[in-house]
N, C-alpha and C positions, 0 to 999 in steps of 0.2 A: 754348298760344296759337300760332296760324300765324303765320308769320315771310316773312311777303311780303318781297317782295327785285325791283329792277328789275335786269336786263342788260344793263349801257350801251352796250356793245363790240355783242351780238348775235354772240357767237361760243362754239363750246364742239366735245364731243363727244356727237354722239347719244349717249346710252344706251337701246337697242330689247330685248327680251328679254334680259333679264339680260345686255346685252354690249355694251358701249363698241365705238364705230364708231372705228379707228386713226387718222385724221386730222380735223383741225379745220373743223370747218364753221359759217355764217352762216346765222341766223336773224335777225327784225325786230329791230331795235336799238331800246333801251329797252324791252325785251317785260316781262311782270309774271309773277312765278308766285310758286312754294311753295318752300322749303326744305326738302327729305325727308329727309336725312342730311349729315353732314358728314364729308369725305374728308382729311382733310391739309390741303393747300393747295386744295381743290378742294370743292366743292358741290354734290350731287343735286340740279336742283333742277326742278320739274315747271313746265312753264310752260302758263300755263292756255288763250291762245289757241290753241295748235294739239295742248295733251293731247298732248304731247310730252315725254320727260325726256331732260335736257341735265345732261355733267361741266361744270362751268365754275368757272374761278379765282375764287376769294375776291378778287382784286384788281378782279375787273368786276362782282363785285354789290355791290346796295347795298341795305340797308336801309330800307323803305318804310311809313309807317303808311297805308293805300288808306282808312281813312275820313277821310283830311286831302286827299282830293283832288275833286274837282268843278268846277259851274260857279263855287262861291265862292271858289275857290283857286287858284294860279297854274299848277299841273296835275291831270291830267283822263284818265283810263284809257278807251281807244277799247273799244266793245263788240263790234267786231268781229277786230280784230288782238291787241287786252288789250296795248296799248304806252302805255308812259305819255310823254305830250305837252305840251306849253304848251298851255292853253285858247285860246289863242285861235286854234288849229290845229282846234276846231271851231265851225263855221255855228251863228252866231246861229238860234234857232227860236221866241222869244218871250220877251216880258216880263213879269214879274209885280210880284206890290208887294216882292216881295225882292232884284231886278234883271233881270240878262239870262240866260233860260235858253236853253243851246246844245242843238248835238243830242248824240245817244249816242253818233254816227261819227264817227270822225275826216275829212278834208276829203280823205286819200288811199284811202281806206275808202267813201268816198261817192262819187269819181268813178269808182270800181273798178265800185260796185255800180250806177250810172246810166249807165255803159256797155254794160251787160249788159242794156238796155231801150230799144233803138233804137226810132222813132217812125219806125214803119210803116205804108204806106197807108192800112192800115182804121183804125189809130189817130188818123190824120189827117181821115177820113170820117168816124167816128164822132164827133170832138171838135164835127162841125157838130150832129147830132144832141143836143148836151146839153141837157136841161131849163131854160130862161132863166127870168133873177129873176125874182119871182112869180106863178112858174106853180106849183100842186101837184104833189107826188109824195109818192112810196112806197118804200121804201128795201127792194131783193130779198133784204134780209138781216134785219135789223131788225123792219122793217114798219111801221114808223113813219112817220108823215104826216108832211107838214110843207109851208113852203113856202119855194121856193127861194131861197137869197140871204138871207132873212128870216128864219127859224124854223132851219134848218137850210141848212151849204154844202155842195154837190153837189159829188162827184169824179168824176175817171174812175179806175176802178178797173182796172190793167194787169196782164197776167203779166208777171214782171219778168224772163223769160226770153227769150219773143217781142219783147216790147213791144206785144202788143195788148191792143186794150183789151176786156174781157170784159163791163163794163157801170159805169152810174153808180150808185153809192149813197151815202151821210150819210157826213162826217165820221169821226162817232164809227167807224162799223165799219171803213171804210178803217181808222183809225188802229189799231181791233182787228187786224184783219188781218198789217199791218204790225208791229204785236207779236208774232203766231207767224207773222215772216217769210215769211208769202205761201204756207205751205208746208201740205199737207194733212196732212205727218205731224205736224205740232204741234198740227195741229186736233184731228186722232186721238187723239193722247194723254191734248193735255184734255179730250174726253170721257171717255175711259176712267177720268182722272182724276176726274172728276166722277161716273160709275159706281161706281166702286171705295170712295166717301166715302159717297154716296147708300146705296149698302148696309151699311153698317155704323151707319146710320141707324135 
């Protein structure tokens, strides 16, 4: 069984190819990882957000059960740092009939990542250009009809590196998208993924 463990302190010694780095260094506090071996007084212990392994004291880890954390429970492992936080350290994102679900990022995780997306002239141009409530469109990903506002809500779709905006399309895909992070090598993958299944078909 995996023996998650939080890092309350966020301090320890790299361990990089088989070798302990000689003094103590700081990583994100409250980080979440693995327990790989146990040293003495001290713990392998691999931590998942930055796939890094850390010597660290038995006295700064803590034992963690991660499927007792979420929006239901009084903390919440960010998706992006893997530190584990007070929920309410992330943005409300909707309700449902089971209560309030937050997002996946934490709220220093979120301004990290919407800073990295300044609102650039054409992005500015372009927001005049968007499709108003019930007019039809056509989604360049999807292809799905719809109508605006009604059927389906229109985004502007950004690189989150320029901050321009490349075009509007539905919801749904936006929020596809934003699952493989915006990024074309995840898009890659899951084809390939989806290649590699298909043939064994």
């Amino acid at each position: 069984m995996n023996k998650w463990v939080v890092c309350k302190q966020g301090k320890g010694y790299l361990f990089k190819d088989n070798v302990q780095e000689k003094f103590e260094t700081n990583f994100g506090k409250d980080a979440v990882g693995l327990i790989k071996e146990e040293r003495g007084e001290y713990f392998l212990v691999w931590l998942i957000g930055s796939d890094s392994h850390w010597i660290i004291s038995r006295n700064e880890v803590k034992q963690i059960d991660v499927t007792k954390t979420g929006d239901k429970f009084d903390f919440k492992i960010c998706n992006v740092c893997h530190c584990l936080k007070p929920t309410e350290k992330f943005d409300r994102n909707q309700n449902n009939l089971h209560g309030i679900i937050r997002r996946p990022t934490c709220q220093k995780c979120r301004t990290s990542i919407d800073k990295r997306a300044p609102k650039t002239k054409q992005a500015k141009q372009m927001e005049k250009q968007k499709p108003k409530k019930g007019e039809p469109f056509t989604c360049p990903i999807c292809r799905k009809r719809s109508i605006v506002g009604v059927t389906a809500k229109i985004v502007a779709d950004h690189d989150h590196h320029t901050g321009n905006i490349r075009d509007f399309i539905c919801d749904s895909c936006n929020t596809g998208l934003g699952r493989f992070k915006n990024g074309e090598n995840y898009l890659m993958n899951a084809i390939n993924y989806i290649k590699d299944h298909d043939a064994l078909d």
